[in-house]
ROTI-958274 format. One record per atom (N, C-alpha, C, O): residue number from 1; atom name; x, y, z. Coordinates in Angstrom, 2 decimals. Layout:
N
num atome px py pz
NUM CA X Y Z $
...
***
This chain:
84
num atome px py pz
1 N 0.82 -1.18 0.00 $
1 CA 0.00 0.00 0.00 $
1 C 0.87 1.26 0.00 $
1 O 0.45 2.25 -0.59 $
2 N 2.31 1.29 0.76 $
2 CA 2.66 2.71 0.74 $
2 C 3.50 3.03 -0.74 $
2 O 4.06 4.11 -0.90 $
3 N 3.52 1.74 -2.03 $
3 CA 3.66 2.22 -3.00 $
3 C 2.71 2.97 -3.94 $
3 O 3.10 3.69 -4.86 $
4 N 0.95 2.67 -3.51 $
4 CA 0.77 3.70 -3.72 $
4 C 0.57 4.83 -3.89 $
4 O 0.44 5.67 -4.78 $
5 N 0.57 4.62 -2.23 $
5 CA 0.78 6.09 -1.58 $
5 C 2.06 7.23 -2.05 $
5 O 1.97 8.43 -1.79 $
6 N 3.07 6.70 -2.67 $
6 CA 4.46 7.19 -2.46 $
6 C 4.05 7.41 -4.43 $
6 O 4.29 8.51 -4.94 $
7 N 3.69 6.71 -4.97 $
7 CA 3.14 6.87 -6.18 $
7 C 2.56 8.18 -6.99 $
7 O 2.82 8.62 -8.12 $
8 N 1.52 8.69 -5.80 $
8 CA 0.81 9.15 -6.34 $
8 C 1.13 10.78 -6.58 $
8 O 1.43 11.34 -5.53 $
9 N 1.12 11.73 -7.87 $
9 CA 1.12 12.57 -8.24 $
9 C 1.23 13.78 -7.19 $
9 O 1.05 13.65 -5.98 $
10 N 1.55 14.96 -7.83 $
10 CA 1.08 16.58 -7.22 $
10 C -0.32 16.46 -8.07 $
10 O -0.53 15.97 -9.18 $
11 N -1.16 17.06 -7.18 $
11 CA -2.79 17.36 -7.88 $
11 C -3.93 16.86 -7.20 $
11 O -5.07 17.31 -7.06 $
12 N -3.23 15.62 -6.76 $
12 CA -4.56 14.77 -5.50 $
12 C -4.58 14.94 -4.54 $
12 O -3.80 14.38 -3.77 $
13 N -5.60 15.90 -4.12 $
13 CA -5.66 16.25 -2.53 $
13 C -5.61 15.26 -1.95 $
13 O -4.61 15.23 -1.24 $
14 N -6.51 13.93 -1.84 $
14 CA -6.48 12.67 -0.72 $
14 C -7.24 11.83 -2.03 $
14 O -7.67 12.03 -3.17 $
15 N -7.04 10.53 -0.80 $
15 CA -7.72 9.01 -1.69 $
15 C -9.62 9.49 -0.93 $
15 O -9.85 9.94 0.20 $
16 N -10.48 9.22 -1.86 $
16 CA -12.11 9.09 -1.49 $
16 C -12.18 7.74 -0.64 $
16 O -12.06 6.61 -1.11 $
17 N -12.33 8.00 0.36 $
17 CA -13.19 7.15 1.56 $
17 C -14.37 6.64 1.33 $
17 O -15.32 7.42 1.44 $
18 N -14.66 5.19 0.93 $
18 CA -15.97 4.67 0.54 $
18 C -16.08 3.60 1.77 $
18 O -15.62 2.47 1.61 $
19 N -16.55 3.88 2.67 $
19 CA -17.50 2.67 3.50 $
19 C -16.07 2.81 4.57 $
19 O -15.52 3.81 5.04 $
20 N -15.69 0.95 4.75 $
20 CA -14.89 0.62 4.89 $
20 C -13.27 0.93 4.14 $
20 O -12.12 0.87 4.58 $
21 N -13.90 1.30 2.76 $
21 CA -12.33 1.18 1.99 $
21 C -11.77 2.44 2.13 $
21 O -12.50 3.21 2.74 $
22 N -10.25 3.10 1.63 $
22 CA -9.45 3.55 1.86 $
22 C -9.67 4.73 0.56 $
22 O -9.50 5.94 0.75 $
23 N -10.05 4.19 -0.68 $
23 CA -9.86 4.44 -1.82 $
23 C -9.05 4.10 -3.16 $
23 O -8.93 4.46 -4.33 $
24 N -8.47 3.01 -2.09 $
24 CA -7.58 1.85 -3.40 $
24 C -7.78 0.60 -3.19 $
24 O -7.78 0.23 -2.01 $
25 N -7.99 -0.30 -4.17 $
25 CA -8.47 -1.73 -4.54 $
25 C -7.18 -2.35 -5.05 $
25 O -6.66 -1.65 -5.92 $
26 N -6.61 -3.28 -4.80 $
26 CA -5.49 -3.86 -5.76 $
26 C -6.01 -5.26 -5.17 $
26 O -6.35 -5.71 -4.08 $
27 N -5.87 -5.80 -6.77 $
27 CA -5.56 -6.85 -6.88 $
27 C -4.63 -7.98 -8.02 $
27 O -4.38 -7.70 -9.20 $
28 N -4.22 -9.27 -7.30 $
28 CA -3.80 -9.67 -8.61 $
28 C -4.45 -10.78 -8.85 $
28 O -5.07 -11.38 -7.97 $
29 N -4.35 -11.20 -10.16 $
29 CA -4.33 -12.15 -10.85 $
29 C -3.35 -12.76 -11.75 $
29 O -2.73 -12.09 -12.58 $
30 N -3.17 -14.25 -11.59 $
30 CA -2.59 -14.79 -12.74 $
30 C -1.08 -13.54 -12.27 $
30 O -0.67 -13.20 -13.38 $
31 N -0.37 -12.94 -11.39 $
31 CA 0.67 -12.64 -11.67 $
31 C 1.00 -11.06 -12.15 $
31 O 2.02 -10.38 -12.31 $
32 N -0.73 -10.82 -12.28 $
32 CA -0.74 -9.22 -12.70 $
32 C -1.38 -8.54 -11.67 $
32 O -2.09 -9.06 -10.81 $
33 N -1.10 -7.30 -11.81 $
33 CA -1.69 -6.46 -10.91 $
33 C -3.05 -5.24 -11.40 $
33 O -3.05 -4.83 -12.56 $
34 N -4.02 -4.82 -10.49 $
34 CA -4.82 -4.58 -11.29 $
34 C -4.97 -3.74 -10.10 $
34 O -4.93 -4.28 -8.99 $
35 N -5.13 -2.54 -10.22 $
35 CA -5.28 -1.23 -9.23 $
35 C -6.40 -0.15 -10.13 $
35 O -6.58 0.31 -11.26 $
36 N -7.04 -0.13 -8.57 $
36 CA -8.43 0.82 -9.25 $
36 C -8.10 2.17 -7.86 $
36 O -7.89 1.79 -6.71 $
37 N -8.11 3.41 -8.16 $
37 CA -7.80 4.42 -7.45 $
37 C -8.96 5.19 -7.32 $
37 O -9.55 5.69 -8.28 $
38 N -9.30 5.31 -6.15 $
38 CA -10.94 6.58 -5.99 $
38 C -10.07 7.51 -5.40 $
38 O -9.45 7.26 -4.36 $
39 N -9.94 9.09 -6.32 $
39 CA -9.21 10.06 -5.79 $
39 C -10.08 11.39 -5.80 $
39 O -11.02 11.61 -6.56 $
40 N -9.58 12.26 -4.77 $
40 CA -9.85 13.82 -4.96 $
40 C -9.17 14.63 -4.88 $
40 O -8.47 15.09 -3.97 $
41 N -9.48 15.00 -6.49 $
41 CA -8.32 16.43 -7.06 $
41 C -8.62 17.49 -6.24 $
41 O -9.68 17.84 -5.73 $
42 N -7.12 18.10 -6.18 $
42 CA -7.22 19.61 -6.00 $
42 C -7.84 20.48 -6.83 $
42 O -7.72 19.93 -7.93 $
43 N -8.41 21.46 -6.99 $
43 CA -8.86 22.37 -7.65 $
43 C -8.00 23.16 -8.64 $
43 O -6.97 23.72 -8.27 $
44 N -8.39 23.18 -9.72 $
44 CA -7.28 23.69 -11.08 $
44 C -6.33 23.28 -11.30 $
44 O -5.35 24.00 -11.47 $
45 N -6.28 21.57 -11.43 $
45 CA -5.58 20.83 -12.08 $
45 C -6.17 20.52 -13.29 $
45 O -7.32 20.63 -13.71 $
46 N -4.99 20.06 -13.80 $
46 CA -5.60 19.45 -15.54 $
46 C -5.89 17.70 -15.30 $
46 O -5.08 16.77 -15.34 $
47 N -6.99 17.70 -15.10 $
47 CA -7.48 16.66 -14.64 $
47 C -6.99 14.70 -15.56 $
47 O -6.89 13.56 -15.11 $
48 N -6.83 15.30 -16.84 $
48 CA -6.21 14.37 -17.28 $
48 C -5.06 13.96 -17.40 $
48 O -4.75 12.78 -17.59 $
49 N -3.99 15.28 -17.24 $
49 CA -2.79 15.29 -17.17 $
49 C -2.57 14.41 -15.57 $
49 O -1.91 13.37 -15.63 $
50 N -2.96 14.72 -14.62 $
50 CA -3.09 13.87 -13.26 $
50 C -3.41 12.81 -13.33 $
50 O -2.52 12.07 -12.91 $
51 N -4.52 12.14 -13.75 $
51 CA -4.62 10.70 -13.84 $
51 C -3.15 10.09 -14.64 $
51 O -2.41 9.42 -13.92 $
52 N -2.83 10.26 -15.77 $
52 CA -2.06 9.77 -16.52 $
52 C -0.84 9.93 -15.72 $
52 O 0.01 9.04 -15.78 $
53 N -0.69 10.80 -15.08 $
53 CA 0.79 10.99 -14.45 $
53 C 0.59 10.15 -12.92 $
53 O 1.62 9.89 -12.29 $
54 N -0.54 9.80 -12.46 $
54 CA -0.76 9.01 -11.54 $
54 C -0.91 7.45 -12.14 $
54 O -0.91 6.43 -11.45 $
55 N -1.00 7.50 -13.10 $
55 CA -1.30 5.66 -13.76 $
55 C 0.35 5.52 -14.03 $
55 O 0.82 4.38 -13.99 $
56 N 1.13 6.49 -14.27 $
56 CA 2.37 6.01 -15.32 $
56 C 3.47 5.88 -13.82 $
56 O 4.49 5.20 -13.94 $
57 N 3.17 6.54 -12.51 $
57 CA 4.04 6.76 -11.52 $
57 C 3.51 5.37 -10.68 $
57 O 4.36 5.02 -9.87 $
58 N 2.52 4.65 -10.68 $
58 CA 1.82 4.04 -9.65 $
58 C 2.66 2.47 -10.74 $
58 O 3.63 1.78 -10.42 $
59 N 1.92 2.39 -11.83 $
59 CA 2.61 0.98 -12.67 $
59 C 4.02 1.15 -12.21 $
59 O 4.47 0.27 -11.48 $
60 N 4.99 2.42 -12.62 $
60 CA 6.17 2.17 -12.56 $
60 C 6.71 1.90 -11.25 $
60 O 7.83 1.39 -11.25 $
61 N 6.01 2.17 -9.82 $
61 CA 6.48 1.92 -8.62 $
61 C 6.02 0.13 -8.34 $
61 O 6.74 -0.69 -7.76 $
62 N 4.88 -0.11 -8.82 $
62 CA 4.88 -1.77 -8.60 $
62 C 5.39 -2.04 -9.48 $
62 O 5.26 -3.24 -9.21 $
63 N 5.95 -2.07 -10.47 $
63 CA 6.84 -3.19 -11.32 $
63 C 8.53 -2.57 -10.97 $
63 O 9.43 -3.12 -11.62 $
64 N 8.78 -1.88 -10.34 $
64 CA 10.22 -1.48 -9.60 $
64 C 9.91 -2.19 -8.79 $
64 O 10.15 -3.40 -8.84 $
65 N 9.14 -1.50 -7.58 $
65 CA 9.31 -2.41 -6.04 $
65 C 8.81 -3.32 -5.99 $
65 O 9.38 -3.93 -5.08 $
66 N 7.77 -4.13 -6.51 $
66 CA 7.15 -5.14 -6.55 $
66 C 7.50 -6.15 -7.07 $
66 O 7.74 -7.26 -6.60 $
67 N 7.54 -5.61 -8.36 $
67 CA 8.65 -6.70 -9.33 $
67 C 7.25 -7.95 -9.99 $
67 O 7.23 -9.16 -10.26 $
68 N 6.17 -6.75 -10.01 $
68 CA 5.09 -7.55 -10.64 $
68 C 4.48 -6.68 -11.81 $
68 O 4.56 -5.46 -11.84 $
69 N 3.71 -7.65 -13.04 $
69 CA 3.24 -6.59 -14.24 $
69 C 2.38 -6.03 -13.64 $
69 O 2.04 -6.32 -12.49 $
70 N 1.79 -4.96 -14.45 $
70 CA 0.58 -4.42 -13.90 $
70 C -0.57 -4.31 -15.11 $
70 O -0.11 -3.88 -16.17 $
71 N -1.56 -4.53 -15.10 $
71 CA -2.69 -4.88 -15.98 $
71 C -3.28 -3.30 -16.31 $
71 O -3.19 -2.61 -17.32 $
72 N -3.89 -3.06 -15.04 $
72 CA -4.79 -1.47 -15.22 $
72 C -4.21 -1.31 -13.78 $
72 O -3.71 -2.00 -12.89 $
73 N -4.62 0.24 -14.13 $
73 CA -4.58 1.29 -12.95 $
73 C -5.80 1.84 -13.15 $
73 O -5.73 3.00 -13.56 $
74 N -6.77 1.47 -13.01 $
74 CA -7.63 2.74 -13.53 $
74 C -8.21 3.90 -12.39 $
74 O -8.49 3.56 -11.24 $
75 N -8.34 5.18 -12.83 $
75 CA -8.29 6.53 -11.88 $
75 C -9.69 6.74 -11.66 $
75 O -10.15 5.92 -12.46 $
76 N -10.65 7.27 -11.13 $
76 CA -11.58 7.50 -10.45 $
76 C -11.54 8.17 -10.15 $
76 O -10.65 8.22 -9.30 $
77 N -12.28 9.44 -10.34 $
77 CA -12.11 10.98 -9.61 $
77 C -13.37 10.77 -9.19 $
77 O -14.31 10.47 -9.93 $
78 N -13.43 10.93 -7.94 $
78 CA -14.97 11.09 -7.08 $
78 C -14.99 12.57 -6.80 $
78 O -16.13 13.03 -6.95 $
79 N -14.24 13.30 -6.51 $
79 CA -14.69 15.03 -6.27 $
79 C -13.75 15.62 -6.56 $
79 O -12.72 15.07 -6.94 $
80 N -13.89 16.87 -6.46 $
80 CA -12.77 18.03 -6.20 $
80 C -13.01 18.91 -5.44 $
80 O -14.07 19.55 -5.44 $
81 N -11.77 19.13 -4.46 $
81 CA -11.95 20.14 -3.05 $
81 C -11.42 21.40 -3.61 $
81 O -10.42 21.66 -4.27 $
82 N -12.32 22.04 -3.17 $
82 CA -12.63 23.95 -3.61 $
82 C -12.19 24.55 -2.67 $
82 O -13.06 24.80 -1.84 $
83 N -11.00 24.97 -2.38 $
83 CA -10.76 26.00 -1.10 $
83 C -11.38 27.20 -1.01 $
83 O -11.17 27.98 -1.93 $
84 N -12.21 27.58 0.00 $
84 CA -12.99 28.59 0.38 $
84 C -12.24 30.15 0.36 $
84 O -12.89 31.14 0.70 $
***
């Protein structure tokens, strides 16, 4: 878990809190890894430029430290926090 914590981009305020979960799912299969991310952007980011720079930093930290493929990352933006 703290690879993807250590992973993740400038732009994401925090991971979205659903229920019990944290806001990250990983799993593997067959040897691959398959990571689903529920995040919330900061406000006046380029929202696609962040995912992609969070999918390309998160694969490259599990197949460094992990030393496993990775299938998907896929990003999930549940909100964006608006500073008052």
């Amino acid at each position: 878990m703290l690879v993807i914590f250590a992973a993740v981009a400038g732009g994401v305020n925090r991971f979205f809190k659903r229920g019990n979960g944290d806001g990250v799912r990983i799993e593997a299969k067959d040897n691959i890894v398959l990571v689903d991310l529920h995040l919330v952007l900061k406000q006046d980011v380029n929202i696609r430029e962040v995912s992609r720079n969070v999918q390309q930093n998160v694969t490259r930290a599990i197949q460094e430290i992990v030393g496993m493929d990775v299938g998907e990352v896929n990003i999930h933006i549940e909100d964006i926090d608006y500073e008052a």
